[in-house]
HTML snippet that shows the backbone in 3Dmol.js (N, CA, C, O; Angstrom):
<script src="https://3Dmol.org/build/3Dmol-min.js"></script>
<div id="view" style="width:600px;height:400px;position:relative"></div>
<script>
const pdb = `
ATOM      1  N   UNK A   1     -92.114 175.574 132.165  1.00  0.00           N
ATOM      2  CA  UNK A   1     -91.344 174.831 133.129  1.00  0.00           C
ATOM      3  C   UNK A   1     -92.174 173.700 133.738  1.00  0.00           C
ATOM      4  O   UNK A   1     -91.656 172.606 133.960  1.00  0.00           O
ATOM      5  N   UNK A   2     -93.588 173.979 134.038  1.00  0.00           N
ATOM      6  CA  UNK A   2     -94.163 172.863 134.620  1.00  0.00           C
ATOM      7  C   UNK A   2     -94.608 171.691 134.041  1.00  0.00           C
ATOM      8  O   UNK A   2     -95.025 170.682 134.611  1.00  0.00           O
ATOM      9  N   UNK A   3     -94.409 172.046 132.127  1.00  0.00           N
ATOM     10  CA  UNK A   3     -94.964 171.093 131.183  1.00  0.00           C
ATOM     11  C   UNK A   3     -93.413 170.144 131.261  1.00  0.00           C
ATOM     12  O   UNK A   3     -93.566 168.933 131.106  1.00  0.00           O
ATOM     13  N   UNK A   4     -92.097 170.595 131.470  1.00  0.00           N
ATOM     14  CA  UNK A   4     -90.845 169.936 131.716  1.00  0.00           C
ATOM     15  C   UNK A   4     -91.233 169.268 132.642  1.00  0.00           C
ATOM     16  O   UNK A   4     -91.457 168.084 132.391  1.00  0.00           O
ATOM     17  N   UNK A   5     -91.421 169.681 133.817  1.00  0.00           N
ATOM     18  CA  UNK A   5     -91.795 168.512 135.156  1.00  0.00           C
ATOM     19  C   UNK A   5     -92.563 167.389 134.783  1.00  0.00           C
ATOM     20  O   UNK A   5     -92.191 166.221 134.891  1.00  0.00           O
ATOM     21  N   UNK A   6     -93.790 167.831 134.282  1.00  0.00           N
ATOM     22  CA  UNK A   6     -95.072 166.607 133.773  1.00  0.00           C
ATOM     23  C   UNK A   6     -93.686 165.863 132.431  1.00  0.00           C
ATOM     24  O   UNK A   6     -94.173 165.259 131.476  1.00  0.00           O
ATOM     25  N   UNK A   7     -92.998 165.915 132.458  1.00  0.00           N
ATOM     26  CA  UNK A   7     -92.346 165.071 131.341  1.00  0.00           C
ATOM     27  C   UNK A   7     -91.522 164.325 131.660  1.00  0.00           C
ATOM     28  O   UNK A   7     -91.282 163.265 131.082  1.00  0.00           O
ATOM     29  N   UNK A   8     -90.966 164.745 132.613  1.00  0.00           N
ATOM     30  CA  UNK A   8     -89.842 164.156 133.659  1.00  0.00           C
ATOM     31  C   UNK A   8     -90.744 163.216 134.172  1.00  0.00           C
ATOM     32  O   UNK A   8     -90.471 162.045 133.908  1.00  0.00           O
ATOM     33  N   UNK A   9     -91.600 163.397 134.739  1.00  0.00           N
ATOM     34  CA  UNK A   9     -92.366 162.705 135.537  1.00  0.00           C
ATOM     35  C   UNK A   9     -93.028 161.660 134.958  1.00  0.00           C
ATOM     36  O   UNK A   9     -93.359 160.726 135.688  1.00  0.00           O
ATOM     37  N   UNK A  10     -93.389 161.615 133.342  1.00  0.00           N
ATOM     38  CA  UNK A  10     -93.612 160.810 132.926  1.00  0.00           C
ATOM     39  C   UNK A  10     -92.613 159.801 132.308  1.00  0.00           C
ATOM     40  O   UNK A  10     -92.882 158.652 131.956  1.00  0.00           O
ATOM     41  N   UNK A  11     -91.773 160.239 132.258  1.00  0.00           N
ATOM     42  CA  UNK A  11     -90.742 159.308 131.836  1.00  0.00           C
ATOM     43  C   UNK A  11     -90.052 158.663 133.015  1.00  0.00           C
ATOM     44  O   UNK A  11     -89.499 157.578 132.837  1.00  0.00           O
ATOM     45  N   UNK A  12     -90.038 159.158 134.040  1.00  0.00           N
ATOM     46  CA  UNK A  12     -89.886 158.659 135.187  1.00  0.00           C
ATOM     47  C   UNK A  12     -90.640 157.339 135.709  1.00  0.00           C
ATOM     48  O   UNK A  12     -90.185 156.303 136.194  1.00  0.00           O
ATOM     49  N   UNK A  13     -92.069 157.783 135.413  1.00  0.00           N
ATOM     50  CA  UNK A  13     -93.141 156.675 135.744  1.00  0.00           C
ATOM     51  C   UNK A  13     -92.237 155.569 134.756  1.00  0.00           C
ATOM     52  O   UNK A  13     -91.422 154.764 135.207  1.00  0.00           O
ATOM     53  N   UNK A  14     -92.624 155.753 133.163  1.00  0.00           N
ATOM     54  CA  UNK A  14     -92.324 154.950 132.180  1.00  0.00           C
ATOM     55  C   UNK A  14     -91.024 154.173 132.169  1.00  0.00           C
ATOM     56  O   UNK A  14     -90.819 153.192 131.454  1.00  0.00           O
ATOM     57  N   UNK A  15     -90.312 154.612 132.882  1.00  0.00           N
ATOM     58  CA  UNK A  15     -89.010 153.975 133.211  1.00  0.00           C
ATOM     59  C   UNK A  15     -89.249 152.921 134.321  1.00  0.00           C
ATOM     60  O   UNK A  15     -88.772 151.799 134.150  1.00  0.00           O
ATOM     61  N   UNK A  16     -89.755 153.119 135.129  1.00  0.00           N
ATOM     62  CA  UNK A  16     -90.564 152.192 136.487  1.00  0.00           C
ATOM     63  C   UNK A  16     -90.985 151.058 135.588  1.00  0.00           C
ATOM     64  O   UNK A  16     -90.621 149.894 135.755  1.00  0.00           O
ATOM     65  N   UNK A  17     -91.882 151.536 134.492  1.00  0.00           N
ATOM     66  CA  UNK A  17     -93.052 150.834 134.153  1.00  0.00           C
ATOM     67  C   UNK A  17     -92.674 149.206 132.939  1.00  0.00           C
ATOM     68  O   UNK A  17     -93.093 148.048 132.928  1.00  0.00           O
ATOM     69  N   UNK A  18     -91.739 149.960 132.124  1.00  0.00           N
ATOM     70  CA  UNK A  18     -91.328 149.654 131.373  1.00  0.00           C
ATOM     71  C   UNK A  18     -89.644 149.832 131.052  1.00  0.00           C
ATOM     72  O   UNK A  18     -89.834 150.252 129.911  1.00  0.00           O
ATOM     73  N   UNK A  19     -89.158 149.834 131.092  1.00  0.00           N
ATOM     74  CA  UNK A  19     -87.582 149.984 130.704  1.00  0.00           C
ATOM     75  C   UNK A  19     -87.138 149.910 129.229  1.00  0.00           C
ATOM     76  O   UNK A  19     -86.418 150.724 128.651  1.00  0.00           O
ATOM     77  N   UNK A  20     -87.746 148.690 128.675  1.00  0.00           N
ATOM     78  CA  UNK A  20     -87.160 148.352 127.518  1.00  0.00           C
ATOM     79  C   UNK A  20     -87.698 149.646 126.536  1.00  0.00           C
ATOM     80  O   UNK A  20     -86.840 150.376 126.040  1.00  0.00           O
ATOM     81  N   UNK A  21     -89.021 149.883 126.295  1.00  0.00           N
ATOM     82  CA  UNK A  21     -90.053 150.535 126.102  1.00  0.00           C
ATOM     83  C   UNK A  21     -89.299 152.059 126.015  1.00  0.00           C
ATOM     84  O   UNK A  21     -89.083 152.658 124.962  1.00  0.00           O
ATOM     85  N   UNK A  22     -88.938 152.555 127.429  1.00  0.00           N
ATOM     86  CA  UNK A  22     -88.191 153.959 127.350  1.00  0.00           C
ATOM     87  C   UNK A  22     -87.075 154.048 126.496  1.00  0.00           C
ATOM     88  O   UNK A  22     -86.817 155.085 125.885  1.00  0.00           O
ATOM     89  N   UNK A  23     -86.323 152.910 126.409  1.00  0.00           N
ATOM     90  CA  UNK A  23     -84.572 153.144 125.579  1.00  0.00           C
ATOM     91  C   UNK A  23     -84.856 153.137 124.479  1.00  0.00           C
ATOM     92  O   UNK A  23     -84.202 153.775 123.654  1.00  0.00           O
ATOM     93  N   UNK A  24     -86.247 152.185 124.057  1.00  0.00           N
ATOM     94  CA  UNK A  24     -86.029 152.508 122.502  1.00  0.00           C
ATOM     95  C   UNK A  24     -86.791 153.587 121.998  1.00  0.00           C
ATOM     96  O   UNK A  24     -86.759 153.867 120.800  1.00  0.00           O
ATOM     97  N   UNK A  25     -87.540 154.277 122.894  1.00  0.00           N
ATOM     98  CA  UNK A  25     -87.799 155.610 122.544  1.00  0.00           C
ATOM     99  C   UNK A  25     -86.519 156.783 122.371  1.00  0.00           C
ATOM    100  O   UNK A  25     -86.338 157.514 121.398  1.00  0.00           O
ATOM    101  N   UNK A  26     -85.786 156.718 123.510  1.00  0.00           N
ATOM    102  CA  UNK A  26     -84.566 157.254 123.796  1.00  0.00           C
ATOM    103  C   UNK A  26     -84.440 157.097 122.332  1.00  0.00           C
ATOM    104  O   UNK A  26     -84.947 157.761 121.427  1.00  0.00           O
ATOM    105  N   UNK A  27     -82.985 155.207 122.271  1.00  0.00           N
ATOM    106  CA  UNK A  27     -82.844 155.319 121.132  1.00  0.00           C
ATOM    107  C   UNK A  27     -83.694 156.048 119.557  1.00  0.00           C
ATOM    108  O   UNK A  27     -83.241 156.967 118.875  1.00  0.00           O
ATOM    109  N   UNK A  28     -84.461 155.601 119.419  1.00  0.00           N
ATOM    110  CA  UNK A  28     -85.539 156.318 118.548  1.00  0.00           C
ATOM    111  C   UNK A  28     -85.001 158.317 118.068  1.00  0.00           C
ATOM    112  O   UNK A  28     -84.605 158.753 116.987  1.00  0.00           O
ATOM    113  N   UNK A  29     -85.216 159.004 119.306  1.00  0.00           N
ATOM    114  CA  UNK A  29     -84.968 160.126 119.851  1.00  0.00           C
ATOM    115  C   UNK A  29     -84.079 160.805 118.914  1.00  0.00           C
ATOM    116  O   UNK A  29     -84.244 161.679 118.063  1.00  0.00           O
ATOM    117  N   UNK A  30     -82.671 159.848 119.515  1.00  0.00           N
ATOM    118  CA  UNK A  30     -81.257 159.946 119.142  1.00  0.00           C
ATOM    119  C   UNK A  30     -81.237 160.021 117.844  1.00  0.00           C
ATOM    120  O   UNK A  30     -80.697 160.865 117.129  1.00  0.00           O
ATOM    121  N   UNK A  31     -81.852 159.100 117.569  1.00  0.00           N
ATOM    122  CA  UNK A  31     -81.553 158.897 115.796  1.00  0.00           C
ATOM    123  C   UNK A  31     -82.249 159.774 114.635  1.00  0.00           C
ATOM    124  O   UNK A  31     -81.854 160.135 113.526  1.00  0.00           O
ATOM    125  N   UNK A  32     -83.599 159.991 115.440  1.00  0.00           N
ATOM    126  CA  UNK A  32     -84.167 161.348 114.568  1.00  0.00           C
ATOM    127  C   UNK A  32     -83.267 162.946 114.571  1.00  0.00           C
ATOM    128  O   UNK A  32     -83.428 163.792 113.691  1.00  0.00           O
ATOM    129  N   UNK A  33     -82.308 163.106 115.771  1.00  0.00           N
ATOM    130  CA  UNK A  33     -81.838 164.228 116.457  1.00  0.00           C
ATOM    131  C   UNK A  33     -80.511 164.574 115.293  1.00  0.00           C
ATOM    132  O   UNK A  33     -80.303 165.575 114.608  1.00  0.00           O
ATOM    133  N   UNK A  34     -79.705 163.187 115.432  1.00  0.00           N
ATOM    134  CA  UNK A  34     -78.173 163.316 115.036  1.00  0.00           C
ATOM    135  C   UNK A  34     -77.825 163.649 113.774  1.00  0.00           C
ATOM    136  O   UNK A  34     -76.709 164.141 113.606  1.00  0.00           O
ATOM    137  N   UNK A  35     -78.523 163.491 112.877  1.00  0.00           N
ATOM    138  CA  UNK A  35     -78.393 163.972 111.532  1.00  0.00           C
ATOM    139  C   UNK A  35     -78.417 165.067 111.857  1.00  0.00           C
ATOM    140  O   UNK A  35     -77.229 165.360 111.994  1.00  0.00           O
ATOM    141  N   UNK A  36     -78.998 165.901 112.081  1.00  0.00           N
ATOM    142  CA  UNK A  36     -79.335 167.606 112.281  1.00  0.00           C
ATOM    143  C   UNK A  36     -77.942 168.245 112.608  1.00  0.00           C
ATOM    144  O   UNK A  36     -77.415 169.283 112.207  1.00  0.00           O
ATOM    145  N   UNK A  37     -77.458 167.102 113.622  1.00  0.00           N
ATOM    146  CA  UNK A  37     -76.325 168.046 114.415  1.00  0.00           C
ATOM    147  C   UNK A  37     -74.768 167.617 113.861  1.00  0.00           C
ATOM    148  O   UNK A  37     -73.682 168.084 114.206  1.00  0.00           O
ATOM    149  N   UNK A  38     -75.109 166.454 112.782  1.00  0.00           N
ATOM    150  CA  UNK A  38     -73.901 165.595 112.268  1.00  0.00           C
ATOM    151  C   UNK A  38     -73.073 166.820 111.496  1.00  0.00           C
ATOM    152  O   UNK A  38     -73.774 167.598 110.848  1.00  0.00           O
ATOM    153  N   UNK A  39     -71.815 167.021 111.515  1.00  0.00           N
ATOM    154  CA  UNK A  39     -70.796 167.528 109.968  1.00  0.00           C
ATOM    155  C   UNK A  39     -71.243 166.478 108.937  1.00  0.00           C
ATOM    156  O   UNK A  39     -71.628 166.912 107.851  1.00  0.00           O
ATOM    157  N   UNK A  40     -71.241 165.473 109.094  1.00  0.00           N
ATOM    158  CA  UNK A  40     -71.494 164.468 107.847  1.00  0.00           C
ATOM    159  C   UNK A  40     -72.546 164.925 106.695  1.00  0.00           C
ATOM    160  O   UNK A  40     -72.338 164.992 105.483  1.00  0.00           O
ATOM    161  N   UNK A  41     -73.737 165.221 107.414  1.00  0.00           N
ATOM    162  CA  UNK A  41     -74.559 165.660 107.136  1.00  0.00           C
ATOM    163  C   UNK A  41     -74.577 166.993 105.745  1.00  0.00           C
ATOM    164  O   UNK A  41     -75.039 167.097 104.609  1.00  0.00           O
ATOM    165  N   UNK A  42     -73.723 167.872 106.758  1.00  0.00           N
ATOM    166  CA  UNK A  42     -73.692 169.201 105.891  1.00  0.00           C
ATOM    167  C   UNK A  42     -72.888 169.360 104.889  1.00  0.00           C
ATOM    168  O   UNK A  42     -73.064 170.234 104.040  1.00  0.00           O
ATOM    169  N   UNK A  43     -71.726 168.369 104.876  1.00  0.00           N
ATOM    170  CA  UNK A  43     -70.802 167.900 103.699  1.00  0.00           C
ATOM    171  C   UNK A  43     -71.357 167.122 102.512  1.00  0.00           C
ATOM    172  O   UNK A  43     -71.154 167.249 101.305  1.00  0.00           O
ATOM    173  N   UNK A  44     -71.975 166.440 103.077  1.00  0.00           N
ATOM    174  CA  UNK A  44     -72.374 165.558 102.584  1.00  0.00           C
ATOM    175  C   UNK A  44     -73.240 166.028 101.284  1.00  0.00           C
ATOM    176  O   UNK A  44     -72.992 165.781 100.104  1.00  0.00           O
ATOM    177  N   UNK A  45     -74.279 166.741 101.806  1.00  0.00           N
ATOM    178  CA  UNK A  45     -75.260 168.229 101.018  1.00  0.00           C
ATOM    179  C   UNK A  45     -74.385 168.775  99.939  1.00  0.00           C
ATOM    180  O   UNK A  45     -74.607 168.548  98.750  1.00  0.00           O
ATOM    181  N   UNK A  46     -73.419 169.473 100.354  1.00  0.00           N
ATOM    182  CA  UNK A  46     -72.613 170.469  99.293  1.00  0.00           C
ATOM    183  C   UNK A  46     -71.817 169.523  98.478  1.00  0.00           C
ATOM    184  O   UNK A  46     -71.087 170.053  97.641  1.00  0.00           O
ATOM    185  N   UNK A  47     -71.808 168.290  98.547  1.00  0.00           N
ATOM    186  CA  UNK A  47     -71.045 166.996  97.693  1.00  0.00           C
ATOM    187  C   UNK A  47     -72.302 166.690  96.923  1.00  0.00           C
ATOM    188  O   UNK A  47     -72.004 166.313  95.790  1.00  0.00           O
ATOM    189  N   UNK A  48     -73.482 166.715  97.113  1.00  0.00           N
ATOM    190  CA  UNK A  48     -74.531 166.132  96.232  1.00  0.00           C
ATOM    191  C   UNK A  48     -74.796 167.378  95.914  1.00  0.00           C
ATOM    192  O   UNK A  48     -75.401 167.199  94.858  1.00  0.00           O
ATOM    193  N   UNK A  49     -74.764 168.895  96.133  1.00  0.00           N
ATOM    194  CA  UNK A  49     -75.121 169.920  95.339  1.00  0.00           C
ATOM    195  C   UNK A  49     -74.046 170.479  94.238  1.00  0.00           C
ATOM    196  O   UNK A  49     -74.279 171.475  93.554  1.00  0.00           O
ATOM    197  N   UNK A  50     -73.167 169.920  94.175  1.00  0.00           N
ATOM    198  CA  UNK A  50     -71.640 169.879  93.400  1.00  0.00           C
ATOM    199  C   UNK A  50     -71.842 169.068  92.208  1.00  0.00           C
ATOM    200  O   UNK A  50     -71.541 169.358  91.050  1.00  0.00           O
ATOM    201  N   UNK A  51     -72.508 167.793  92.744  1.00  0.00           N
ATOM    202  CA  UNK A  51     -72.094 166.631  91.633  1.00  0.00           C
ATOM    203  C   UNK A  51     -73.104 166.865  90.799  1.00  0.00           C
ATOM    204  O   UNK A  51     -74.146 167.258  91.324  1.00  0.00           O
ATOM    205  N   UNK A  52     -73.070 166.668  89.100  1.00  0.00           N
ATOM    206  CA  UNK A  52     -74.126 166.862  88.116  1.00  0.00           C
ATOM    207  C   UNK A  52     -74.811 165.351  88.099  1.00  0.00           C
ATOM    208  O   UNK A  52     -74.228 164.299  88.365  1.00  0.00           O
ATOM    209  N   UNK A  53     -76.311 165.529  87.687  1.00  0.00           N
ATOM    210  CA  UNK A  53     -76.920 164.241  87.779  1.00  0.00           C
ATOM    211  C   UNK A  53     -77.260 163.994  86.330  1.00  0.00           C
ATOM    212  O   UNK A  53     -78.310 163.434  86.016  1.00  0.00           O
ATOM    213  N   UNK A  54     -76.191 164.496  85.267  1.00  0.00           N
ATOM    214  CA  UNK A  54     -76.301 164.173  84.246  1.00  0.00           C
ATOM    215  C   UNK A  54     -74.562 164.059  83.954  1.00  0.00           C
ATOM    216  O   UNK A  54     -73.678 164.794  84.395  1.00  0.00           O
ATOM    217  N   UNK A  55     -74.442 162.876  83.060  1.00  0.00           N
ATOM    218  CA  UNK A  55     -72.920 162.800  82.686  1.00  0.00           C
ATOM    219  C   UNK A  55     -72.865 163.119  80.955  1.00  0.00           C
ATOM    220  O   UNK A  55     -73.736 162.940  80.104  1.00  0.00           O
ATOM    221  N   UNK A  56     -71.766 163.547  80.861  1.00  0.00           N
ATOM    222  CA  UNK A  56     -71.346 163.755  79.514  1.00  0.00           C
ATOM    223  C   UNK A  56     -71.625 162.058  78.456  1.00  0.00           C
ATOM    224  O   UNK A  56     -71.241 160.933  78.777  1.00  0.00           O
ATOM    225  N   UNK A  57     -72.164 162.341  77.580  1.00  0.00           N
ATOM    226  CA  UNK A  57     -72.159 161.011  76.454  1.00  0.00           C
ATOM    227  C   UNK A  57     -71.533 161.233  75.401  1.00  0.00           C
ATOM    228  O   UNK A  57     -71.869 162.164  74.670  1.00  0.00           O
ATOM    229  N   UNK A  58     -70.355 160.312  75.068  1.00  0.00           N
ATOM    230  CA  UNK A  58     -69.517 160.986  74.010  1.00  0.00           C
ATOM    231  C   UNK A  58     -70.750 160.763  72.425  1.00  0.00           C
ATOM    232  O   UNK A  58     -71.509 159.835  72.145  1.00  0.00           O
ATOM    233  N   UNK A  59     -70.451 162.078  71.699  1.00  0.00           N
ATOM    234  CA  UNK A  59     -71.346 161.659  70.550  1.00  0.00           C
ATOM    235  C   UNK A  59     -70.925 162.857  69.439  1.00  0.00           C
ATOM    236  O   UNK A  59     -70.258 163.849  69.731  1.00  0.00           O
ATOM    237  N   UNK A  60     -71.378 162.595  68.308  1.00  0.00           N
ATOM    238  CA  UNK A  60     -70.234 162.959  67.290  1.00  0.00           C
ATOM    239  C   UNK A  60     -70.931 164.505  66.583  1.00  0.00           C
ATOM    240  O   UNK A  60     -72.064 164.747  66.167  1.00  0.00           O
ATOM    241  N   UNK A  61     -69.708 165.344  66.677  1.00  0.00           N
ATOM    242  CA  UNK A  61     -70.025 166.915  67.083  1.00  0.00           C
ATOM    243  C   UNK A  61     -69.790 166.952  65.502  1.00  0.00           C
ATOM    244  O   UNK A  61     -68.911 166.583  64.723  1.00  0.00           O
ATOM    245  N   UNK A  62     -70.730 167.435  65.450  1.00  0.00           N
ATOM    246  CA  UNK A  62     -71.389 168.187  63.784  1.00  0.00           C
ATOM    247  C   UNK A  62     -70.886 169.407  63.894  1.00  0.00           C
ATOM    248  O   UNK A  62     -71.087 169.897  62.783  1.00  0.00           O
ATOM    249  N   UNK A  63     -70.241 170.367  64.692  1.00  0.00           N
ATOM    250  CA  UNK A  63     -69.742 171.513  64.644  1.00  0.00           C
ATOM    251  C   UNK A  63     -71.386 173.118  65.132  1.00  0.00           C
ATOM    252  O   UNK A  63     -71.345 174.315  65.415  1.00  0.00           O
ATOM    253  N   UNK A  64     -72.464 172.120  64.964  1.00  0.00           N
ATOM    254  CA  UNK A  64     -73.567 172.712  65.486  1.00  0.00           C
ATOM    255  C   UNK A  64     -74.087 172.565  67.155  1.00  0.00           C
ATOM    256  O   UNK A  64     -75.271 172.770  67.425  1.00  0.00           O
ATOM    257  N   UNK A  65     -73.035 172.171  68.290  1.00  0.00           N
ATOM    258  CA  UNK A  65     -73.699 171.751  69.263  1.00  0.00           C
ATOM    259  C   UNK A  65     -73.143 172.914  70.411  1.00  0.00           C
ATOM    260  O   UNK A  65     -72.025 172.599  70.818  1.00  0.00           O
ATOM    261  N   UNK A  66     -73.557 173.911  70.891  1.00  0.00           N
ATOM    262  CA  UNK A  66     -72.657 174.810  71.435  1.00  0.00           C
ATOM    263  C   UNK A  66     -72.882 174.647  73.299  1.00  0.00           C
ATOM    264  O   UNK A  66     -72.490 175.418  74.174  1.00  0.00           O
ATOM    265  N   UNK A  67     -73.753 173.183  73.451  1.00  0.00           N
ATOM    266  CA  UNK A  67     -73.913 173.221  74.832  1.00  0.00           C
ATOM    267  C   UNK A  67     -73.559 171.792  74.899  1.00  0.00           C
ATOM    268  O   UNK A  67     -73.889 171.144  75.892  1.00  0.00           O
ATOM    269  N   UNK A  68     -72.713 171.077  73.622  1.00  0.00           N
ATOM    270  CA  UNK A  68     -71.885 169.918  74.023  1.00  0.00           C
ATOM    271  C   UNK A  68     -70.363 170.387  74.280  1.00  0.00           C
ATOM    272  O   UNK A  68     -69.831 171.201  73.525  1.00  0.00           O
ATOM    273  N   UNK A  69     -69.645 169.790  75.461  1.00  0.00           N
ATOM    274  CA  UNK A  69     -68.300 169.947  75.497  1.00  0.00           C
ATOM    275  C   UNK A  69     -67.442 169.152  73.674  1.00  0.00           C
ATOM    276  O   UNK A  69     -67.710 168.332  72.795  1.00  0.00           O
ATOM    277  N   UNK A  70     -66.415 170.086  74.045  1.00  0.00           N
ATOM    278  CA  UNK A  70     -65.931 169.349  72.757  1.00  0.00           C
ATOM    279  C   UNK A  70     -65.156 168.079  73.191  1.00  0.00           C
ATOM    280  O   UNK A  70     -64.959 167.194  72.358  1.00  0.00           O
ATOM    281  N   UNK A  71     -64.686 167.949  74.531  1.00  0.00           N
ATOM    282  CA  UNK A  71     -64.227 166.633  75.110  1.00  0.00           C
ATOM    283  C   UNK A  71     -64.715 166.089  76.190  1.00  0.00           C
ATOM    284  O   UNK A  71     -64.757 166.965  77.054  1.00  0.00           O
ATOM    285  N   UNK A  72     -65.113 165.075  76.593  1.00  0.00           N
ATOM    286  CA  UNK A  72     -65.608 164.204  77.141  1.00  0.00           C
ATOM    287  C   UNK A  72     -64.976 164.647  79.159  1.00  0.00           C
ATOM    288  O   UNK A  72     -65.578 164.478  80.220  1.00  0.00           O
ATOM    289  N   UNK A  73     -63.686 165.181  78.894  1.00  0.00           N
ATOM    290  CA  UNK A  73     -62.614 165.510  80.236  1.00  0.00           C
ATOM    291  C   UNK A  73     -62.338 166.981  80.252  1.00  0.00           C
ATOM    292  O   UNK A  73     -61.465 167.529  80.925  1.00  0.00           O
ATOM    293  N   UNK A  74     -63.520 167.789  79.105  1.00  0.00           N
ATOM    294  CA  UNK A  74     -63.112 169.404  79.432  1.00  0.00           C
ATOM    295  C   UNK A  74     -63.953 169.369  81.032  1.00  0.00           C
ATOM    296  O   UNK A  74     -64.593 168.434  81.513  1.00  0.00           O
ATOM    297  N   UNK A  75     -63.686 170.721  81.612  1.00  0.00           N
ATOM    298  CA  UNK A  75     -63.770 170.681  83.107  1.00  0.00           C
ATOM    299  C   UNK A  75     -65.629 172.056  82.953  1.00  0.00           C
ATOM    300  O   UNK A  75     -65.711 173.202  82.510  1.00  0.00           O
ATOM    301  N   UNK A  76     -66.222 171.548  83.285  1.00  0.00           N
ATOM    302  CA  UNK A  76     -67.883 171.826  82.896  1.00  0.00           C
ATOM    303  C   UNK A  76     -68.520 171.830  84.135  1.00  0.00           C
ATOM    304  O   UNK A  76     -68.740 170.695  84.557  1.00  0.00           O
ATOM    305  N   UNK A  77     -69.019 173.080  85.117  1.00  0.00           N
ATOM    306  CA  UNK A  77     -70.205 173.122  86.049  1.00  0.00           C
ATOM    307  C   UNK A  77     -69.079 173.479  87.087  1.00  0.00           C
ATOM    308  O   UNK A  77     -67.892 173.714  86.863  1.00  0.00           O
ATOM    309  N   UNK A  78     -69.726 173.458  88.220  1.00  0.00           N
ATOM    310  CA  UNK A  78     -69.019 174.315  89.575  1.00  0.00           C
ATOM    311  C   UNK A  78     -67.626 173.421  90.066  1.00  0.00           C
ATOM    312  O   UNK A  78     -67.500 172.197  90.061  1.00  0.00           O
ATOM    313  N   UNK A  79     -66.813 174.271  90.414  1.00  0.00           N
ATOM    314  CA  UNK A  79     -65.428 173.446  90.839  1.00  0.00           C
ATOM    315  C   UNK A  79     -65.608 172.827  92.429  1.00  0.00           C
ATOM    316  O   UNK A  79     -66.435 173.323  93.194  1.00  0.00           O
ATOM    317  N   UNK A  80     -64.774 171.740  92.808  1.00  0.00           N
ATOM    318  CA  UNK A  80     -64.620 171.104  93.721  1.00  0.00           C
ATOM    319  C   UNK A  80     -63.288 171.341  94.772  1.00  0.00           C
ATOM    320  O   UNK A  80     -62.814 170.560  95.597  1.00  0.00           O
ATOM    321  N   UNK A  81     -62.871 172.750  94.406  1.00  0.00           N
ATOM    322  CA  UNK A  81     -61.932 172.867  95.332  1.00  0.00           C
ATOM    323  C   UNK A  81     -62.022 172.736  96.421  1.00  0.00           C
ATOM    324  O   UNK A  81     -61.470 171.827  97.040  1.00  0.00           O
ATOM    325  N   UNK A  82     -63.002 173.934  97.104  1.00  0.00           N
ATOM    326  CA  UNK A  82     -63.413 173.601  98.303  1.00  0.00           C
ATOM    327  C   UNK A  82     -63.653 172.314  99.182  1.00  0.00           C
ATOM    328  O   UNK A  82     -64.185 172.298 100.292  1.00  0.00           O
ATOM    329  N   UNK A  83     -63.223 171.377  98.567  1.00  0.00           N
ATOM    330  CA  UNK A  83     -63.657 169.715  98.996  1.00  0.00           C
ATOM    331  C   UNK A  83     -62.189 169.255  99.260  1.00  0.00           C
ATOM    332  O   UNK A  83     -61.875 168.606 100.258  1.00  0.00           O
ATOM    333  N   UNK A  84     -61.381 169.613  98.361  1.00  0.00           N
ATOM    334  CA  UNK A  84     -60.262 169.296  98.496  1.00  0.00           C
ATOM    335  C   UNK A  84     -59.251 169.853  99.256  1.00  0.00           C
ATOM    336  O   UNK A  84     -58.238 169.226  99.565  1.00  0.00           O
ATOM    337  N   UNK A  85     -59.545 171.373  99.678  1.00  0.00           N
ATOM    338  CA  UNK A  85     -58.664 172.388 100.927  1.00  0.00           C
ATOM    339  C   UNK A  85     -59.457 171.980 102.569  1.00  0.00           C
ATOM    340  O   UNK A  85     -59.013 172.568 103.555  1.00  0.00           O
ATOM    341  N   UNK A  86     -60.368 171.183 102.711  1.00  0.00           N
ATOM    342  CA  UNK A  86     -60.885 170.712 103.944  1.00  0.00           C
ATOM    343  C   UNK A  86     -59.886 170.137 104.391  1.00  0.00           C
ATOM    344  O   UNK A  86     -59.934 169.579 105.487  1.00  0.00           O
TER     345      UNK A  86
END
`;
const viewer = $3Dmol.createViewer("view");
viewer.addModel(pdb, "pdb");
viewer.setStyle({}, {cartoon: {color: "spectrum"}});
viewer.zoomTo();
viewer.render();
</script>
């Protein structure tokens, strides 16, 4: 509690002292903080842990390829429902 006071107190001074100086710390603050606490954020995550960072290349199936789709629009890797019932 008394390390809160010495903080108050310094930002108190620093506000006296300087103004401009304190807001853009403030600001500063804010901006490191809000991601953490954003929804954007956490959607955002399970949309880039969804999407594959490799795309299908159409290329011509010898009948030996058992980890190529046979079409370019078969439906391959985790579904996106959940994105769409939000």
């Amino acid at each position: 509690m008394a390390g809160l006071g010495r903080l108050g107190a310094a930002l108190k001074t620093l506000w006296a002292k300087e103004p401009v100086i304190t807001v853009s710390i403030g600001i500063a603050a804010l901006a490191l903080v809000s991601p953490l606490v954003s929804p954007y954020t956490k959607y955002s995550g399970m949309i880039n842990r969804a999407t594959p960072y490799t795309y299908p290349v159409p290329v011509r199936d010898d009948g030996n390829m058992p980890d190529i789709p046979a079409h370019p629009c078969d439906k391959e890797g985790p579904s996106l429902e959940w994105l769409k019932n939000l």
